[in-house]
Backbone bond lengths (Angstrom), bond angles and torsions (degrees), N, CA, C in turn:
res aa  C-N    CA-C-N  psi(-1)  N-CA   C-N-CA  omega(-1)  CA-C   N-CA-C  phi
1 X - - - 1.465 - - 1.520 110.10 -
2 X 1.596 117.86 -56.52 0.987 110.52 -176.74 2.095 119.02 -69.59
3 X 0.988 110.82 -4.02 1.446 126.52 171.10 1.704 111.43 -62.12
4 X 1.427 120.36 -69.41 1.560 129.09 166.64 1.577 103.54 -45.10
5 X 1.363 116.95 -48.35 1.675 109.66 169.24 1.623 129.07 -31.42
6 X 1.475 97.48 -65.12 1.455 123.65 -171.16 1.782 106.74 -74.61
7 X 1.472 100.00 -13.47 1.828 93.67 -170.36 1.647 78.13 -100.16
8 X 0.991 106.15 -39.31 1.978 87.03 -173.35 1.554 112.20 -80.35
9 X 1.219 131.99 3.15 1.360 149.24 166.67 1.536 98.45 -65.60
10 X 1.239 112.93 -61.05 1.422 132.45 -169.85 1.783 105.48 -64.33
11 X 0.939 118.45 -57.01 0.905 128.47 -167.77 1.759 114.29 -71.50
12 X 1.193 98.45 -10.20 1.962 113.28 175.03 1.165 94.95 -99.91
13 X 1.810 139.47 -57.46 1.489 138.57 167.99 1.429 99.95 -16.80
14 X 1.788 115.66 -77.87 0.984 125.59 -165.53 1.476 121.14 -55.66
15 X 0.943 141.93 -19.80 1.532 161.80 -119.46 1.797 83.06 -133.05
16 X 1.392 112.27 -62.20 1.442 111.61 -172.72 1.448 107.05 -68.54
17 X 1.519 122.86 -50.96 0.979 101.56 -154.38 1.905 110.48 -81.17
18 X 1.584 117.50 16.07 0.887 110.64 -162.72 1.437 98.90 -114.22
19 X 1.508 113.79 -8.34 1.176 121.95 149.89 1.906 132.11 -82.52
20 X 1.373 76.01 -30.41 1.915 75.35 162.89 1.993 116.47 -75.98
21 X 1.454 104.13 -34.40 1.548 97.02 156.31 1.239 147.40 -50.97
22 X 1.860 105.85 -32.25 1.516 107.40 153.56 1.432 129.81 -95.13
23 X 1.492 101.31 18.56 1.316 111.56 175.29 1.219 124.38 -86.01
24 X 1.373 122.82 -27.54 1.169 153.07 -165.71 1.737 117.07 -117.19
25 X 1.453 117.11 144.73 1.379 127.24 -178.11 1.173 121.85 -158.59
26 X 1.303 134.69 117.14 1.489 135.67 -174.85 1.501 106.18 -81.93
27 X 2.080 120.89 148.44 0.821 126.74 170.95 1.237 97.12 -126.35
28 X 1.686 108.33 135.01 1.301 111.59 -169.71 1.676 104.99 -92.27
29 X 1.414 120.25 -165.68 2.005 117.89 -170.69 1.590 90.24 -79.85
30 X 1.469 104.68 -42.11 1.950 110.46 -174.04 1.416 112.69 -53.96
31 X 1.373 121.79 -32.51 1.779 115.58 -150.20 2.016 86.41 -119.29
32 X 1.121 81.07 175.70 2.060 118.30 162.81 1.071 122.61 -154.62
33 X 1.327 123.82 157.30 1.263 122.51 -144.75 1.707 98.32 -153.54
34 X 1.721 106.42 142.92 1.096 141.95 173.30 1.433 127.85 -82.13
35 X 1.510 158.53 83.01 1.270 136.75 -151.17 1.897 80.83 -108.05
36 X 1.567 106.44 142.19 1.199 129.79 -155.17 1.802 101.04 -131.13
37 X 0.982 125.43 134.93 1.716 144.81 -171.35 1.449 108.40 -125.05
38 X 1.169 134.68 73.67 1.276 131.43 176.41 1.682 105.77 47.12
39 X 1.532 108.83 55.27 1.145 133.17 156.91 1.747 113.64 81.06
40 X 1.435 95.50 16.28 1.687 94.88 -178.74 1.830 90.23 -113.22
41 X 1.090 80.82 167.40 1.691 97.89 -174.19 1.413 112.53 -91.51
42 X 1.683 138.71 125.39 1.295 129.32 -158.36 1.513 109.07 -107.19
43 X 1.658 96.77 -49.69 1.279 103.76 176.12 1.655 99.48 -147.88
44 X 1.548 104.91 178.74 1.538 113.26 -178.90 1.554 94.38 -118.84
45 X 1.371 121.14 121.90 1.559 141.28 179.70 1.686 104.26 -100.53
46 X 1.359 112.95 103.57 1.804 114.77 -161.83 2.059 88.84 -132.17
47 X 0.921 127.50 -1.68 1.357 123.65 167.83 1.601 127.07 -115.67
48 X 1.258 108.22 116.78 1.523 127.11 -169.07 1.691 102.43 -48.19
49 X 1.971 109.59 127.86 1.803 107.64 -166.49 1.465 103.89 174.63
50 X 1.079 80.17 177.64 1.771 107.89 168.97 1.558 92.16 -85.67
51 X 1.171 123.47 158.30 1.721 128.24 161.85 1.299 97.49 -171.13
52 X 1.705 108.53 152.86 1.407 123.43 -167.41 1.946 88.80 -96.55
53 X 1.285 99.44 179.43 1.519 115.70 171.62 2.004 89.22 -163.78
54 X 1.685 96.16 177.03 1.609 113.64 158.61 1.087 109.81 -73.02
55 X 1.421 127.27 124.22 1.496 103.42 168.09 1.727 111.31 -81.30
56 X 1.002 126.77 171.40 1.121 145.33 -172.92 1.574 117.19 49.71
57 X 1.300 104.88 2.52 1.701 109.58 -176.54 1.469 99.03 -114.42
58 X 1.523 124.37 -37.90 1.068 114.37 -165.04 1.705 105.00 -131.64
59 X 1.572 105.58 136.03 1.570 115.33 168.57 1.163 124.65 -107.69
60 X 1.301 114.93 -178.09 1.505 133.52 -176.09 1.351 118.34 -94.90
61 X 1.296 135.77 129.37 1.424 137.57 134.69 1.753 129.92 -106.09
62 X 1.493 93.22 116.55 1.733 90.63 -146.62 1.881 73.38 -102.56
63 X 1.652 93.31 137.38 2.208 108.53 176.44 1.483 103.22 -118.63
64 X 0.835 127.86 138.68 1.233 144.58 -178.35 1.799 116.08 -60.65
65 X 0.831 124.46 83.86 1.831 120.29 162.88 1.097 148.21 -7.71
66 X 1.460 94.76 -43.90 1.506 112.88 -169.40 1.650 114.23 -80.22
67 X 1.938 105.76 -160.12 1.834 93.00 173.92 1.592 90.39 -102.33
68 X 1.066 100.73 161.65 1.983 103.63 -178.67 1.648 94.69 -126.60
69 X 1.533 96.84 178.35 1.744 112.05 -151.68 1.346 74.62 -102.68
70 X 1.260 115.85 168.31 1.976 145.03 161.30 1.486 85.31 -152.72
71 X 1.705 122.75 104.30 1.126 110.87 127.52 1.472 125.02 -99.96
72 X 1.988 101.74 143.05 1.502 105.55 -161.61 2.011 95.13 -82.59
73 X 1.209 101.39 162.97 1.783 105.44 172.57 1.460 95.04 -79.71
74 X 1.626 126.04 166.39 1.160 146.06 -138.54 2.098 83.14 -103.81
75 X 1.234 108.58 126.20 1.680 122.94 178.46 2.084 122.10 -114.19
76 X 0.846 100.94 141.76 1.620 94.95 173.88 1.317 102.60 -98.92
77 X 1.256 135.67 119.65 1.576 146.87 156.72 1.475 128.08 -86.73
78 X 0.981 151.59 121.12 1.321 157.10 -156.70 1.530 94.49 -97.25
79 X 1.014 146.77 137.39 1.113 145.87 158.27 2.047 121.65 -102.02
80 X 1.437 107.92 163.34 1.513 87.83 -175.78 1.230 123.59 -71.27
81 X 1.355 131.25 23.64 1.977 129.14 -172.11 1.607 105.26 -66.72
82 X 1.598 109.10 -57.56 1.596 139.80 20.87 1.376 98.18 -91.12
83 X 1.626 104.44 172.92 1.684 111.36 -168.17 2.100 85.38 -170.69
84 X 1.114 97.17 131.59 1.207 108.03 158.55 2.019 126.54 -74.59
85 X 0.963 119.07 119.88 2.248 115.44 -168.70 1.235 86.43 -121.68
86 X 1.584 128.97 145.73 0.903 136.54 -169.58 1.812 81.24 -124.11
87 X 1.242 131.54 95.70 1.760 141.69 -177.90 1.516 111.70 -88.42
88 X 1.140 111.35 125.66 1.277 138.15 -162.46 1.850 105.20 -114.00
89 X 1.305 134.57 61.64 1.840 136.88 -151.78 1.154 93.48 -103.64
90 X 1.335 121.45 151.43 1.713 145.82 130.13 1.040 126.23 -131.71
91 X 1.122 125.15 159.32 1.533 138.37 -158.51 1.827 102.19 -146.03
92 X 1.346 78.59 146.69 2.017 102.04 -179.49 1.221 93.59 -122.07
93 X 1.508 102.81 123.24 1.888 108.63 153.14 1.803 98.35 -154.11
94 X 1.746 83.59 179.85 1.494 99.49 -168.19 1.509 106.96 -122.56
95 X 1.275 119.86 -150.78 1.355 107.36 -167.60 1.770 100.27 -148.99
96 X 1.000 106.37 80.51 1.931 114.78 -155.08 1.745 100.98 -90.78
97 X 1.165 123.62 -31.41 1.647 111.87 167.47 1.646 99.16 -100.05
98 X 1.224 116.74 112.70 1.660 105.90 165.20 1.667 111.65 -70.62
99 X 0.872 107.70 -52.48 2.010 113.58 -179.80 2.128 95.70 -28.16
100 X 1.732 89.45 -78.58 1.278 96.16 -160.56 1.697 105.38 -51.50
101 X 0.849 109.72 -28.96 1.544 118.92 -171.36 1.610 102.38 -61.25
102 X 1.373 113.25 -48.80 1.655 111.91 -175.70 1.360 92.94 -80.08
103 X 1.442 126.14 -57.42 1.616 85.47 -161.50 1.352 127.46 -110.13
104 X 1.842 102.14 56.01 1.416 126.87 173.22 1.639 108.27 -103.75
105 X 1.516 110.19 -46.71 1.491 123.81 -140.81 2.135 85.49 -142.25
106 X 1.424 116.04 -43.98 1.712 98.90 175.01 1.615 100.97 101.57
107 X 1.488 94.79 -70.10 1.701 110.57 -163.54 1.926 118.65 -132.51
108 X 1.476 89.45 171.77 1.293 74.52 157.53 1.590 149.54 -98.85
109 X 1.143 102.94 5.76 1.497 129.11 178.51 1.134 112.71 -68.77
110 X 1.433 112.76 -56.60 1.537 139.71 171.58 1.878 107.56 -56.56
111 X 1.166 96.33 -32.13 1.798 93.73 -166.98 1.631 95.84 -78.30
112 X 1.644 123.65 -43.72 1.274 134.03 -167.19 2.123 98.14 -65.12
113 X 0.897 119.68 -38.60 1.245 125.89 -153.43 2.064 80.17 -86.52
114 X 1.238 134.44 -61.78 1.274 135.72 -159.18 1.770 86.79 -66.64
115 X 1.220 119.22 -64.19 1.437 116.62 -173.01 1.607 120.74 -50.27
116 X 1.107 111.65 -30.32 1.796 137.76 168.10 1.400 103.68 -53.29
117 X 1.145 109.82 -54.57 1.971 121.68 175.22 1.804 103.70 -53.12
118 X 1.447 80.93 -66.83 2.028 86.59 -163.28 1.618 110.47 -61.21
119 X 1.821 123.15 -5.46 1.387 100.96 -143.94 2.149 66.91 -120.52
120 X 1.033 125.65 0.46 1.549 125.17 177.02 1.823 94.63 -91.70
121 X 1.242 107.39 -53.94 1.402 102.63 169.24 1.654 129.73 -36.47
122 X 1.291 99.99 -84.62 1.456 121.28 139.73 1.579 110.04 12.39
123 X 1.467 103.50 -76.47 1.631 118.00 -153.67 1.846 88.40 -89.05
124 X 0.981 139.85 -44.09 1.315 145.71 147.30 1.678 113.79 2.93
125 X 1.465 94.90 -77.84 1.706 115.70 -158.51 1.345 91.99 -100.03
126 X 1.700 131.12 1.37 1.408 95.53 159.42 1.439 117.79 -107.73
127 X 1.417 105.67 -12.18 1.580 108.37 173.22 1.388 115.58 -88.45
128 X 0.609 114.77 -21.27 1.829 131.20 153.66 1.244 121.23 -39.25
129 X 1.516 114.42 -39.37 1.546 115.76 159.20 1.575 116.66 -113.38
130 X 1.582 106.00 41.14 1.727 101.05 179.92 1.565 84.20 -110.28
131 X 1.005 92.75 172.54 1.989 115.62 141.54 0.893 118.85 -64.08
132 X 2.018 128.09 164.78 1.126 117.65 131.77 1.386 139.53 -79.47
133 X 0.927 113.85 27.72 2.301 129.20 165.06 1.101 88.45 -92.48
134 X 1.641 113.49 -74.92 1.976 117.19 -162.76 1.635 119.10 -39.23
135 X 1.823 102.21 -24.43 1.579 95.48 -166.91 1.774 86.51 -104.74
136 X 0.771 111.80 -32.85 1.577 95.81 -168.37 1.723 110.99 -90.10
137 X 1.188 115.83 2.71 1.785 109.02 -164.94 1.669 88.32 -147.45
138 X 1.695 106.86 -81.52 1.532 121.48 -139.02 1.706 100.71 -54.55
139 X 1.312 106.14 -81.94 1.330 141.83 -168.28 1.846 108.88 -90.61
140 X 1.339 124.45 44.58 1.540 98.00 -179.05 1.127 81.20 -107.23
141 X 1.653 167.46 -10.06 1.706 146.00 173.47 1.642 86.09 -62.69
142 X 1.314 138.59 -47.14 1.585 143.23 -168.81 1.484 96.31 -26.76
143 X 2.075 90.92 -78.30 1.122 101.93 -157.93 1.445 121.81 -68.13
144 X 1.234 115.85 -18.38 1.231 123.69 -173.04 1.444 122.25 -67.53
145 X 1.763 108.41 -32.51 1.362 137.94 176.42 2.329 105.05 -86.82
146 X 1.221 105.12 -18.55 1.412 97.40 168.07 1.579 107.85 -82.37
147 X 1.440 110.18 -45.26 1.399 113.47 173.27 1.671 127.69 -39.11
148 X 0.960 122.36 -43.51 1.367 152.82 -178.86 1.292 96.40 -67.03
149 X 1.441 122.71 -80.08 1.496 138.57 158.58 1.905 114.94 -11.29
150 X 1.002 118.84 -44.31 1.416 141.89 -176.39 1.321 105.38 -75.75
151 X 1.315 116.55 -81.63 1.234 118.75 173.81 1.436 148.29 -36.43
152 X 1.541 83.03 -43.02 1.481 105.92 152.24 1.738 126.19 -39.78
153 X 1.446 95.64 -60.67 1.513 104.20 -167.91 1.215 112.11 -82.90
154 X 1.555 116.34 -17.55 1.643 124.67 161.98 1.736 115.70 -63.58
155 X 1.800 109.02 -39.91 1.105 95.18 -162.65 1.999 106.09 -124.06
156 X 1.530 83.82 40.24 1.623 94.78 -178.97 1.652 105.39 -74.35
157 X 1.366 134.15 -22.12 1.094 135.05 -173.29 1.475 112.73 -96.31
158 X 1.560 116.99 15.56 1.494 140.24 175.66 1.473 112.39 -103.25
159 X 1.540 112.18 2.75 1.819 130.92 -178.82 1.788 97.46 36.99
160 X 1.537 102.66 49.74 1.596 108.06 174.54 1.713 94.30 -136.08
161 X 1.323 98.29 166.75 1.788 128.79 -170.22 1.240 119.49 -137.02
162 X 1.418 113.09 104.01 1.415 97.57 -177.78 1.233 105.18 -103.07
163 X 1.754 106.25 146.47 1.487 112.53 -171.03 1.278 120.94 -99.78
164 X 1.440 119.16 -18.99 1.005 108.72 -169.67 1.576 107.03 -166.64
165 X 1.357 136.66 127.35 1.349 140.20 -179.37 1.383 127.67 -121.99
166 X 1.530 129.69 101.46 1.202 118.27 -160.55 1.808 89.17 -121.03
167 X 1.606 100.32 162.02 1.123 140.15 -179.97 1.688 103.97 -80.97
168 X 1.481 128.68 64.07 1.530 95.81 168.62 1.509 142.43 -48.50
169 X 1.329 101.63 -28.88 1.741 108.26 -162.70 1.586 100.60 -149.95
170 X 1.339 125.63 136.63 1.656 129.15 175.62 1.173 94.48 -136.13
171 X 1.339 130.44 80.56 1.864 114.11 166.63 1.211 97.96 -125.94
172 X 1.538 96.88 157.81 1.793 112.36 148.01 0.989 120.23 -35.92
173 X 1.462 121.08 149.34 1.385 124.22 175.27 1.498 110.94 -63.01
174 X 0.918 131.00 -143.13 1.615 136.10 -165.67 1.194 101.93 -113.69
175 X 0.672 115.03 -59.34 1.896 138.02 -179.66 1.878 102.69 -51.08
176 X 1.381 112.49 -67.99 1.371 114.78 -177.27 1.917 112.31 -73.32
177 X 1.553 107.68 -1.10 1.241 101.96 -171.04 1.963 100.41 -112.30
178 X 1.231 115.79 -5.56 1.409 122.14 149.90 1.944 117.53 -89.40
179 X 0.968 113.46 -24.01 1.532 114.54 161.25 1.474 107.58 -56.55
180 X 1.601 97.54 -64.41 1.634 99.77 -157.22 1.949 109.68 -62.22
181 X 1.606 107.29 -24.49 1.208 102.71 -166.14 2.028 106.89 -79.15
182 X 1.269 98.96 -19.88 1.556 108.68 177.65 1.689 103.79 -62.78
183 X 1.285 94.57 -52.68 1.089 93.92 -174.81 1.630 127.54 -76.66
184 X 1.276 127.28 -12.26 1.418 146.76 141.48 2.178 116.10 -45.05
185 X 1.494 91.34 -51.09 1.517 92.05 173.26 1.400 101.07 -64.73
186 X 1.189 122.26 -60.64 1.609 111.40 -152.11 2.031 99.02 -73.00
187 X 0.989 99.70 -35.01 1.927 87.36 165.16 1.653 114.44 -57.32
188 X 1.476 108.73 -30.63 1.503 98.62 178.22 1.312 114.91 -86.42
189 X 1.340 129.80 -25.17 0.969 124.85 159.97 1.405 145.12 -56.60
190 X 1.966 97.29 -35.16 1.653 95.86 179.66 1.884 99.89 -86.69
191 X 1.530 120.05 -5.36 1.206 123.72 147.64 1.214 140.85 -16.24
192 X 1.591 97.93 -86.32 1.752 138.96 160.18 1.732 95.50 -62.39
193 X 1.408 146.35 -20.15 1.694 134.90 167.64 1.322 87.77 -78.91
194 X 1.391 130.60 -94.81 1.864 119.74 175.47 1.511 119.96 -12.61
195 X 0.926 138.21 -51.10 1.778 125.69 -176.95 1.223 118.11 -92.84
196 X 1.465 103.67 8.20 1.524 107.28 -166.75 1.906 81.15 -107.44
197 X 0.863 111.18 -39.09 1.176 109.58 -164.15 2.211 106.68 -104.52
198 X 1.361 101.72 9.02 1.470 84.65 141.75 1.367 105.02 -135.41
199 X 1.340 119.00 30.26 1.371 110.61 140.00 1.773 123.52 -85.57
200 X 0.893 110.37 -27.85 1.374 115.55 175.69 2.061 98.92 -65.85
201 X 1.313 106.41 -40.38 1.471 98.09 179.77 1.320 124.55 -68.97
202 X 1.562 113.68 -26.99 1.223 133.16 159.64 1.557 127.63 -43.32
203 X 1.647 94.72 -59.90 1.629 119.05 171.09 1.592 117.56 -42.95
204 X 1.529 105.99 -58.57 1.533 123.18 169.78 1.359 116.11 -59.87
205 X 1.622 121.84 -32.23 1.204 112.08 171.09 1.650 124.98 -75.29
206 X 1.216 102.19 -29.76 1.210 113.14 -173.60 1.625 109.67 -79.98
207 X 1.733 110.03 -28.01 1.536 100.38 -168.98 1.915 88.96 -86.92
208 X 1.228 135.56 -49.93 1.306 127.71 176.05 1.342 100.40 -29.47
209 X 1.605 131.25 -67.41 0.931 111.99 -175.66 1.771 139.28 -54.31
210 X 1.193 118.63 -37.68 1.335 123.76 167.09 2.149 94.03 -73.04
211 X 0.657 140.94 -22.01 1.190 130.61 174.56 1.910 109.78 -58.05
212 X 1.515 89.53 -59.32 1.815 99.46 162.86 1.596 124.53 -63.60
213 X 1.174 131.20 -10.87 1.337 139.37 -172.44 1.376 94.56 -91.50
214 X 1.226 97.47 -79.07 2.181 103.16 161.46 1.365 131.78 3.95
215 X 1.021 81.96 -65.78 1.913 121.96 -177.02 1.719 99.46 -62.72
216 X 1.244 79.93 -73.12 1.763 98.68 -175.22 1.935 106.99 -40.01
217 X 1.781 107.21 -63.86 1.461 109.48 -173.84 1.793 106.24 -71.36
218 X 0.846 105.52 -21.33 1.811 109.86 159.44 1.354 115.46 -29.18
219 X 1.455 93.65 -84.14 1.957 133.71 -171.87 1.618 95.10 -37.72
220 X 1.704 95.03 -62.13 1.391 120.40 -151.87 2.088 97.69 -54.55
221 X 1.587 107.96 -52.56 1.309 116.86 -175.94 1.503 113.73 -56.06
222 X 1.727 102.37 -41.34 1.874 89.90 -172.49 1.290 98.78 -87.93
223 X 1.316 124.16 13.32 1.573 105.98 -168.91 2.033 82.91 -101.28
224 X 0.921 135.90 -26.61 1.234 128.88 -172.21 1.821 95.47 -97.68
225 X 1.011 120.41 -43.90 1.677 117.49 170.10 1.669 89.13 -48.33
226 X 1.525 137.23 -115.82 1.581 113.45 -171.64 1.835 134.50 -9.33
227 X 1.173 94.70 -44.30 1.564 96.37 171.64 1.735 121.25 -65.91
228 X 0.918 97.47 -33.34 1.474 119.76 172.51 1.545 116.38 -59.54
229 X 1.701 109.63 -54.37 1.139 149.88 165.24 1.199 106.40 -30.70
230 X 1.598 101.52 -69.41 1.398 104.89 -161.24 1.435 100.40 -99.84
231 X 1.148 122.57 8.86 1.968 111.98 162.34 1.969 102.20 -83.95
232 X 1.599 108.64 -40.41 1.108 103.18 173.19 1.449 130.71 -51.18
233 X 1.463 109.83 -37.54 1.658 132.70 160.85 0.904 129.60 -29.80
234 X 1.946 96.13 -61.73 1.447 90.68 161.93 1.399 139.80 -110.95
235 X 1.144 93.35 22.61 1.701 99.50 172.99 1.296 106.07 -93.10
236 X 1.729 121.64 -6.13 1.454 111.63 165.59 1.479 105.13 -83.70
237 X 1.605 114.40 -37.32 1.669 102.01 166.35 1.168 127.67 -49.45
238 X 1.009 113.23 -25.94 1.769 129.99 -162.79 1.702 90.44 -71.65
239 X 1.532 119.37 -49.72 1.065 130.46 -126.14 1.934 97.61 -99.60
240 X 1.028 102.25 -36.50 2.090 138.44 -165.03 2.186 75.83 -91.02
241 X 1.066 132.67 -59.62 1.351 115.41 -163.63 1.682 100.48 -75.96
242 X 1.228 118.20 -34.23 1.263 118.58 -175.31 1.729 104.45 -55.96
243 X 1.448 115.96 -67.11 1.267 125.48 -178.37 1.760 106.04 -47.71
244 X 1.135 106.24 -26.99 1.862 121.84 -174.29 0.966 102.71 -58.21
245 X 1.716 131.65 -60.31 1.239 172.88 160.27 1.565 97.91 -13.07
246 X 1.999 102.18 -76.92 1.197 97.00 -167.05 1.787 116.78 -75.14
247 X 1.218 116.60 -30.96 1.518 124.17 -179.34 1.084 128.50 -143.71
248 X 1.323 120.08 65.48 1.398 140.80 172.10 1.568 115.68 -26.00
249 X 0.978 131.23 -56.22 1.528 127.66 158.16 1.133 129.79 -59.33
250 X 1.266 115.79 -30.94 1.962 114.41 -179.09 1.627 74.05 -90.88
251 X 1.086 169.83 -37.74 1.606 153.25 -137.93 1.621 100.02 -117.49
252 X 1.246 110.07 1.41 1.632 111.78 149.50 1.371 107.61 -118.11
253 X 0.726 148.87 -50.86 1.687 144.28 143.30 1.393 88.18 6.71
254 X 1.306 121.74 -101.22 1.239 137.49 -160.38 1.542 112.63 -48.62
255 X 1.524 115.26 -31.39 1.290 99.35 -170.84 1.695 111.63 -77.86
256 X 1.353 94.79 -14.68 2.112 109.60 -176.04 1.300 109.71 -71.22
257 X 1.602 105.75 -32.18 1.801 117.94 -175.75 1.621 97.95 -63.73
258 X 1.272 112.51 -51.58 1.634 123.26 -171.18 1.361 102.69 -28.96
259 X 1.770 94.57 -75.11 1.488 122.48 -163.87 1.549 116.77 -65.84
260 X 1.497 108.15 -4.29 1.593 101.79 177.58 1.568 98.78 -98.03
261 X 1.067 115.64 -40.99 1.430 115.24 157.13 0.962 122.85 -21.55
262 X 1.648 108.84 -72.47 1.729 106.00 -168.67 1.888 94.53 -76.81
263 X 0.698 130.19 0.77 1.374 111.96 -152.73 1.452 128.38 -135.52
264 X 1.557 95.94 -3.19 1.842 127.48 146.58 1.352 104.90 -125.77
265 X 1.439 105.17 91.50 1.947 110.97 162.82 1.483 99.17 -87.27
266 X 1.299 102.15 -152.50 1.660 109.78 -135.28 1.688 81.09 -126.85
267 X 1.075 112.80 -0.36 1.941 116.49 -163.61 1.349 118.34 -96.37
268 X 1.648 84.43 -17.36 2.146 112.11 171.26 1.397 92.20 85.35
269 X 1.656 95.67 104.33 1.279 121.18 -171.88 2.130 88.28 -94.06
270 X 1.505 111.39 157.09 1.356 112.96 168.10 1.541 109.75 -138.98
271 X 0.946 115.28 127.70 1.859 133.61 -169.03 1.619 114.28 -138.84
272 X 1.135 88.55 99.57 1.878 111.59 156.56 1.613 114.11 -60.31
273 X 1.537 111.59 82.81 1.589 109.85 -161.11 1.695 91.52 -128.62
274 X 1.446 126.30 172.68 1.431 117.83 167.16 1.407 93.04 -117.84
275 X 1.333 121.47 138.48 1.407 130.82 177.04 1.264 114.55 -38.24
276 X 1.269 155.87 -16.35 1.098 150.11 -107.04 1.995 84.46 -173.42
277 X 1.096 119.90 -5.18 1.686 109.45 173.52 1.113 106.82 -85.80
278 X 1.824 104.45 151.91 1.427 97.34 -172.61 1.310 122.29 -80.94
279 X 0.878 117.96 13.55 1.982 105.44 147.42 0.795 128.29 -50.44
280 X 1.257 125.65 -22.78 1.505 111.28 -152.18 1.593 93.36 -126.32
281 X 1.614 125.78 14.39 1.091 131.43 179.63 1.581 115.73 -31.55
282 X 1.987 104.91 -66.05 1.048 112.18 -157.62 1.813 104.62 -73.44
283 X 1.470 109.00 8.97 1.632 109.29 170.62 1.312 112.89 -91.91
284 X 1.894 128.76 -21.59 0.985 124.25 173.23 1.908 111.85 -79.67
285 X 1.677 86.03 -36.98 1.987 76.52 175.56 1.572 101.80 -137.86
286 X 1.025 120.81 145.16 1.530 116.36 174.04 1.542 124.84 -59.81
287 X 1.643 114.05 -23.15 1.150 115.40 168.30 1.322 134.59 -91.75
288 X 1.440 95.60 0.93 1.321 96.63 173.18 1.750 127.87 109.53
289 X 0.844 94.72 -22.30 1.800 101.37 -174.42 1.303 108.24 -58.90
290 X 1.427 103.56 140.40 1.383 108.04 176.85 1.510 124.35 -93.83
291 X 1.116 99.40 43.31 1.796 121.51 168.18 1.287 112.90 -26.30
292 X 1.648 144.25 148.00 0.989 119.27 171.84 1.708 92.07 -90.40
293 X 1.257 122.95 158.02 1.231 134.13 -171.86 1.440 116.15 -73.39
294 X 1.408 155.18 103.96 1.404 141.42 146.46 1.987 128.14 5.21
295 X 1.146 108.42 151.39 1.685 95.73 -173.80 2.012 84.24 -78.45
296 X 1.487 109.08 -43.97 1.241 88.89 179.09 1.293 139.15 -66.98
297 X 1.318 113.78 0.83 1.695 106.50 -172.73 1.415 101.83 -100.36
């Protein structure tokens, strides 16, 4: 007797607690949650817990909290120059109405694929009226922050937020970005031919010129070295007539001493002279007279 007790004891335990399991549902700090009534929406569950539901009447749709990724696929944009950009976009958002969010978009698969549409659009119609400076240099925080701006107001009735939209990549295509660079070398090149070649005109001007300066402080030096020369010249004339002046004999005296000097060294000087020339005066007399000489002396 008491056996059928304890198995039907068990069997009510079990019964409860397998109804208190679908009674119950945890929301974690990351997610929010949907409680669902044969597919209508009852309430919106946005605080991290324990929470009751119906069991067997009513389910869960647990949405994620956090910011989530949208990366967009790779787009060609025309810009206003015109210019072909080969745009590389992603976008950050979150999911701030859960209600509207499920029964706009359901999921998240569905939300990435609708947001994928609006955020190619988006990047479309705003680079579409930039430049190519504004998108690649001046203005891309601008555009990047109008983009965002857009989307927003397109996909405010999606109870989503987008936080943030950046530009990974803005280039030329492949094709126009090997054109443009050919054509960049050969501008730098006939560049670098121009400065190369009025530096060389430069060079020539500048060395002609020190070539003429040269010339010029040359001229200029020996022409004042002679002047110099010839004041020295004659201030030794000046100087040799003065002494002439006062003592004509000691100032030939002296000038014979000079010339025997230079003119009997010690190395064996040889001179085709006739005894009797006046060089050799002061050897026939010490004073000098120009005597004609004796056969004997």
């Amino acid at each position: 007797m008491q056996k059928p007790v304890f198995v039907l004891a068990m069997v009510v335990l079990a019964g409860l607690a397998f109804v208190a399991f679908n009674s119950f549902f945890i929301v974690y700090q990351t997610q929010q949650a949907l409680v669902l009534q044969f597919g209508d929406v009852k309430r919106a569950v946005l605080t991290p817990g324990l929470h009751f539901k119906m069991p067997f009447v009513q389910n869960v749709v647990l949405l994620d909290k956090r910011i989530l990724n949208l990366d967009s696929p790779v787009q060609e944009v025309i810009s206003n120059d015109p210019k072909r950009l080969v745009v590389d976009a992603f976008a950050r958002y979150k999911i701030t109405n859960p209600l509207k969010f499920y029964q706009s978009l359901g999921n998240a698969r569905v939300a990435n694929s609708r947001l994928s549409t609006l955020l190619n659009s988006a990047v479309r119609r705003v680079l579409g009226a930039a430049s190519f400076i504004d998108i690649v240099r001046d203005k891309r925080p601008q555009l990047m922050q109008l983009i965002s701006q857009q989307i927003n107001a397109e996909g405010k009735t999606f109870g989503i937020t987008v936080v943030d939209v950046r530009i990974r990549r803005a280039d030329l295509p492949e094709t126009n970005s090997e054109a443009i660079f050919r054509r960049m070398q050969t501008e730098r090149q006939q560049m670098a031919t121009e400065i190369r070649a009025k530096g060389n005109e430069q060079s020539q001007r500048i060395r002609a010129k020190s070539d003429r300066d040269v010339s010029v402080l040359v001229a200029e030096a020996r022409r004042d070295g002679e002047k110099i020369r010839g004041q020295g010249d004659g201030e030794r004339n000046r100087i040799y007539a003065e002494a002439f002046g006062k003592d004509p004999e000691f100032f030939a005296f002296y000038r014979s001493m000079l010339a025997y000097e230079k003119g009997l060294t010690a190395e064996g000087t040889t001179m085709v002279l006739s005894p009797t020339s006046e060089f050799f005066r002061y050897f026939r007399d010490a004073s000098g007279k120009t005597g004609a000489a004796s056969p004997a002396q």
